[in-house]
C-alpha positions as CSV (number, residue, x, y, z in Angstrom):
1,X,56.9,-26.1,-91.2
2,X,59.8,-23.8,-90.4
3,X,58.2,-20.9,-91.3
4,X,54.8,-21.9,-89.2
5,X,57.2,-22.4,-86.4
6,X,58.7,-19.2,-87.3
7,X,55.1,-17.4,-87.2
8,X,54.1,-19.0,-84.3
9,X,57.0,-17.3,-82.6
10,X,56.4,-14.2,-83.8
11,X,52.6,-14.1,-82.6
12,X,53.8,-15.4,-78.9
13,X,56.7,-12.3,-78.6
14,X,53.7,-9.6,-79.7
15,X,51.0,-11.5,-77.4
16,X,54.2,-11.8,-74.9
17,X,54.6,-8.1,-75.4
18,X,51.1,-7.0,-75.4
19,X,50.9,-8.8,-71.9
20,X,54.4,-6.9,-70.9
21,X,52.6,-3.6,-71.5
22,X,49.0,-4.5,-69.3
23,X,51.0,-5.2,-66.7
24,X,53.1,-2.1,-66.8
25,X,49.6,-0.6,-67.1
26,X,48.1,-2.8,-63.8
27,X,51.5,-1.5,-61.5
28,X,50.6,2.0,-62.7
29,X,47.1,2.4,-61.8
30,X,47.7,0.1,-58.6
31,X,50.5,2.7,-57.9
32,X,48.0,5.7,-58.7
33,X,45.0,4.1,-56.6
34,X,47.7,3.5,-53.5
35,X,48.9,7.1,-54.0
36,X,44.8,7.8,-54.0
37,X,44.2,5.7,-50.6
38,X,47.3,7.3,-48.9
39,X,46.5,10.7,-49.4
40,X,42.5,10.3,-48.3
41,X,43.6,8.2,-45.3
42,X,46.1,11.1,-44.5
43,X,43.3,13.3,-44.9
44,X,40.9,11.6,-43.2
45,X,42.8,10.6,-40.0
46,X,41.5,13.6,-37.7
47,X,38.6,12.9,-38.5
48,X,38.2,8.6,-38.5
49,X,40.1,8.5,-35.7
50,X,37.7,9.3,-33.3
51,X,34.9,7.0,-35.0
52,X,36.0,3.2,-33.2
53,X,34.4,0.1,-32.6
54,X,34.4,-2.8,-30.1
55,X,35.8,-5.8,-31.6
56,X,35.2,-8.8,-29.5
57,X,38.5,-8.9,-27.8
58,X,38.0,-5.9,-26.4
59,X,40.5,-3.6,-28.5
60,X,39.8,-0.4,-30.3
61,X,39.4,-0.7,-34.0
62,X,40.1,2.4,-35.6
63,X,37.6,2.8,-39.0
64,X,39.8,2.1,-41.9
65,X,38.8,3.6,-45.7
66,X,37.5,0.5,-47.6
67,X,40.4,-1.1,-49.4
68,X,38.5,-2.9,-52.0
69,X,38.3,-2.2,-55.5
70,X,35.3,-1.9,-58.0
71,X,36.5,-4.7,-60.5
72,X,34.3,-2.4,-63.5
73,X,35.9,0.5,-62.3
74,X,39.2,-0.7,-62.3
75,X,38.7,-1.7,-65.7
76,X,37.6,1.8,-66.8
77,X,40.6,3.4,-64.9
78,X,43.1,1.3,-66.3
79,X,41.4,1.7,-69.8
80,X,41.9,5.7,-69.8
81,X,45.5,5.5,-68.1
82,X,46.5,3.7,-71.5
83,X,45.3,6.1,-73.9
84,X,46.4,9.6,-71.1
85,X,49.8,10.6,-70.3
86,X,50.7,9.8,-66.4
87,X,49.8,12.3,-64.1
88,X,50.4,13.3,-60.6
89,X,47.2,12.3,-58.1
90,X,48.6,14.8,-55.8
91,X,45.5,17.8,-55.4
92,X,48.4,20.3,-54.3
93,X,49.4,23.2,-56.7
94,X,52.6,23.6,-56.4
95,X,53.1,26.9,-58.1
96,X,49.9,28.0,-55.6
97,X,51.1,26.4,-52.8
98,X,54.6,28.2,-52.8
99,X,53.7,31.5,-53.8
100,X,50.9,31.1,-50.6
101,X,53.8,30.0,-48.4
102,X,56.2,32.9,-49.5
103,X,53.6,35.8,-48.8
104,X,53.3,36.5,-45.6
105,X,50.3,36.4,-43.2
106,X,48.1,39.8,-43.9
107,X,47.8,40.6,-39.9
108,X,51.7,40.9,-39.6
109,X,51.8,43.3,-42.5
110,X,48.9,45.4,-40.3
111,X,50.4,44.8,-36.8
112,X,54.1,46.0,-38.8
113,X,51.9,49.1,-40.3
114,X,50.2,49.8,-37.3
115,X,53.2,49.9,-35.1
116,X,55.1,51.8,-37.3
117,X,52.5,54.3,-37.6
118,X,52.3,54.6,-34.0
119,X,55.9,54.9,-33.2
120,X,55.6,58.1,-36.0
121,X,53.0,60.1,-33.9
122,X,53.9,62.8,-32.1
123,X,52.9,63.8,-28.3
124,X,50.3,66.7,-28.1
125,X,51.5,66.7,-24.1
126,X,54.6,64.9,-24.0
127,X,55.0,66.6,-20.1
128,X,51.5,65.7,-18.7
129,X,51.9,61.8,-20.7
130,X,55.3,61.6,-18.3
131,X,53.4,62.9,-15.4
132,X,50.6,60.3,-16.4
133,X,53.5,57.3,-16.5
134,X,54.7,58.4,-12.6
135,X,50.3,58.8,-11.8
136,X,50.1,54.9,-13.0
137,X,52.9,53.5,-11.0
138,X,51.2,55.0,-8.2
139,X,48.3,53.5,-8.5
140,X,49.6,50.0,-9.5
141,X,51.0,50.1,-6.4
142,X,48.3,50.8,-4.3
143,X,45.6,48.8,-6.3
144,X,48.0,45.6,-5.7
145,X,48.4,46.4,-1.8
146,X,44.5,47.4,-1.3
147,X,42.9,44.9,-3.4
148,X,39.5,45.3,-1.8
149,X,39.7,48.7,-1.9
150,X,37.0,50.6,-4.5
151,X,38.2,54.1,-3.9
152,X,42.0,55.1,-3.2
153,X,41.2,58.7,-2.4
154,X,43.4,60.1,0.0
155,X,45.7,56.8,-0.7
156,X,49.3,57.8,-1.9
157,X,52.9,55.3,-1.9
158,X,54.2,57.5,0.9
159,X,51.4,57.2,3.4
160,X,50.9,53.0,2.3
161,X,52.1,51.9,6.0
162,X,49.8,54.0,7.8
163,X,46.7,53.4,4.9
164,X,47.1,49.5,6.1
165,X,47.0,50.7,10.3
166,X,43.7,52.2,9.0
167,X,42.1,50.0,7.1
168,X,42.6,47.4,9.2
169,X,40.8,49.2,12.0
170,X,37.0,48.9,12.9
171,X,36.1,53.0,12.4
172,X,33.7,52.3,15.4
173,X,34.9,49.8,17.8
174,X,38.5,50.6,17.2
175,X,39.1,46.8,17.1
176,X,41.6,46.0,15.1
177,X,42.1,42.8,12.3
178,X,45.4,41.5,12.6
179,X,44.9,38.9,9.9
180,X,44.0,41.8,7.5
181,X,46.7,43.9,8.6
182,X,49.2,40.9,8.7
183,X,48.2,40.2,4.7
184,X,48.5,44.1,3.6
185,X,52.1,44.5,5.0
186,X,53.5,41.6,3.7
187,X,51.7,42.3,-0.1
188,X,53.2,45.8,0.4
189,X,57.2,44.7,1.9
190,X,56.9,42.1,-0.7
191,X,56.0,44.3,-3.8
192,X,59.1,46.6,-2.2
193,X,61.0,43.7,-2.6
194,X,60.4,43.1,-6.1
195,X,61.0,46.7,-7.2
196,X,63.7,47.5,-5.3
197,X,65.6,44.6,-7.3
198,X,65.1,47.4,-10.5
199,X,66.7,50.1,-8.2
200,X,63.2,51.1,-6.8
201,X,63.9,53.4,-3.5
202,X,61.3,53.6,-1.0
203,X,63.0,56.8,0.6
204,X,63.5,58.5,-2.9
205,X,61.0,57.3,-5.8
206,X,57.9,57.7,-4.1
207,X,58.3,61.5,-3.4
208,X,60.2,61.6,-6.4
209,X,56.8,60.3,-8.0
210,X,54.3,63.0,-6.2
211,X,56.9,65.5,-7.2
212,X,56.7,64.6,-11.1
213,X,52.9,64.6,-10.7
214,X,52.7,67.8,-9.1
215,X,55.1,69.9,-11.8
216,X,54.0,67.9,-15.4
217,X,50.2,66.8,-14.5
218,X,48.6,64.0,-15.9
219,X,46.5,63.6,-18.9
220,X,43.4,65.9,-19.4
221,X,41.1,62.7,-20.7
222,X,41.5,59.0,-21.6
223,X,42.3,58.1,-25.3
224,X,39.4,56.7,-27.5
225,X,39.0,53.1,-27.5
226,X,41.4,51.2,-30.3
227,X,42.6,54.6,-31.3
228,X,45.9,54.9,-32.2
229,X,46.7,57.0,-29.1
230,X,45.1,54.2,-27.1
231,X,48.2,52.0,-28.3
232,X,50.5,54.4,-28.2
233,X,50.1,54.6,-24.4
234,X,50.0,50.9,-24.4
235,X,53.2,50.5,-25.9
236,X,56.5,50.4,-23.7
237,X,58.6,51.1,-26.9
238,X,56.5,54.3,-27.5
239,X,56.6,55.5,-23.7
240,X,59.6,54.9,-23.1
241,X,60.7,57.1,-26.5
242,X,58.2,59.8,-25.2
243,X,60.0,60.0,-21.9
244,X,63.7,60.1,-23.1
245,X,62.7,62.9,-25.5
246,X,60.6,64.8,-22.9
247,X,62.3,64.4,-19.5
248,X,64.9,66.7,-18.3
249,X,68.6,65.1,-18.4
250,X,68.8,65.0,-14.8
251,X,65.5,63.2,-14.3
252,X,65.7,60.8,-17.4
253,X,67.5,58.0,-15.3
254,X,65.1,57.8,-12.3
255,X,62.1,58.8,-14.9
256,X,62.9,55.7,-16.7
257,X,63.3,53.8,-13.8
258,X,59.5,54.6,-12.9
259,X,58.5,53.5,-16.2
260,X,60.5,50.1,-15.5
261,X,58.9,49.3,-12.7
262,X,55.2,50.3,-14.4
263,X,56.3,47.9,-17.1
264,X,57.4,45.3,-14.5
265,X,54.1,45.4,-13.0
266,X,52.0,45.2,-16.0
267,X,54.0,41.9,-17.4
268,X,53.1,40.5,-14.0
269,X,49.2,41.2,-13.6
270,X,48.7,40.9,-17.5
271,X,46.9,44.4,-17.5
272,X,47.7,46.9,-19.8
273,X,50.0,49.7,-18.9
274,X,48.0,52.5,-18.6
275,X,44.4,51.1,-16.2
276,X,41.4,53.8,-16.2
């Protein structure tokens, strides 16, 4: 009797134990298939999110994944997860993932090269690409008072005030349009307004401007599209290099005050810094 008893307690403690490890087996493959669900559902938000329906109440119902489980599947799962090691459900790479994350983006290497290789070139006509910096202030200037203007020929900064008299002016009735004229002198006193906070002199700069012109030039042609001179003359850093090494000591201050204000104006229209 004792030892029946005795072997009847034995056979409970291994069928106890046997049902100790199932259900160490059932929390792991519920904790796997939750880990499953989450990661889809994470994955899946942008694009279930906009999928809804109209429950009777009225309130949005967002489309969940199905949370139900295949009872023969389940079964199968749970069978292989006893005779595999445990493994992470996770589809990342870790070692992938950081060695993706420590490299950097393949542009920046290219903008970085490109930049560099720009800043290395030397100036064919450092004089006439000065001259060309003084040309395009000009010509900001007067394509932001005359916007309606095609052609500026005959236009220059010094002769803006009496430009506006004339264009404001019928050429055959003489009558004049105040509105017109009333809208060009306050673009132009305003634009003054603006430079002249960067030291901008309207009694100095622009003759000072016609006088760089006149002795350095301007640039024969126009650079190739997305050439490497193109961006060059595109970048301030560049310029403004070109003109310290170029332009006389006694110029370089009010030189470099030019290609301020050329700067200034770009940033504000959005337009690169040289316009052809």
């Amino acid at each position: 009797m004792d030892m029946d008893t005795e072997g009847g307690g034995a056979s409970l403690r291994l069928e106890n134990e046997k049902l100790r490890h199932e259900n160490d087996d059932l929390k792991l493959m519920l904790g796997l298939m939750k880990e499953n669900f989450d990661l889809k559902s994470k994955l899946q938000t942008s694009t279930l999110t906009s999928d809804t329906v109209r429950e009777s109440t009225g309130r949005n119902t967002t489309i969940q994944w199905q949370d139900t489980v295949d009872e023969d599947r389940f079964k199968h799962e749970l069978h292989q997860s006893s005779k595999h090691p445990h493994r992470t459900s996770s589809p990342i790479n870790l070692e992938s993932y950081t060695k993706r994350c420590m490299c950097t983006d393949p542009r920046e290497h290219e903008e970085t090269a490109s930049y560099s290789y720009v800043m290395s070139q030397k100036v064919k006509d450092p004089e006439r690409l000065v001259g060309e910096i003084a040309f395009q202030l000009d010509r900001r200037i007067l394509s932001y008072v005359f916007q309606s203007q095609t052609r500026l020929y005959g236009f220059t900064v010094l002769n803006i005030p009496d430009k506006i008299i004339q264009v404001s002016t019928h050429p055959l009735t003489g009558k004049v349009d105040e509105g017109y004229r009333l809208q060009l002198s306050q673009r132009h006193s305003e634009l003054m307004a603006r430079l002249n906070h960067l030291g901008y002199s309207m009694t100095l700069h622009p003759p000072f401007t016609e006088f760089i012109i006149n002795t350095y030039g301007i640039l024969r042609q126009r650079p190739d599209s997305y050439s490497t001179q193109e961006l060059g003359y595109n970048s301030p850093d560049f310029l403004r290099r070109v003109v310290i090494n170029a332009a006389p000591s006694k110029l370089l201050k009010d030189l470099l005050l030019l290609f301020s204000c050329l700067s200034f104006m770009a940033r504000q229209d959005g337009k690169p810094l040289f316009l052809w």
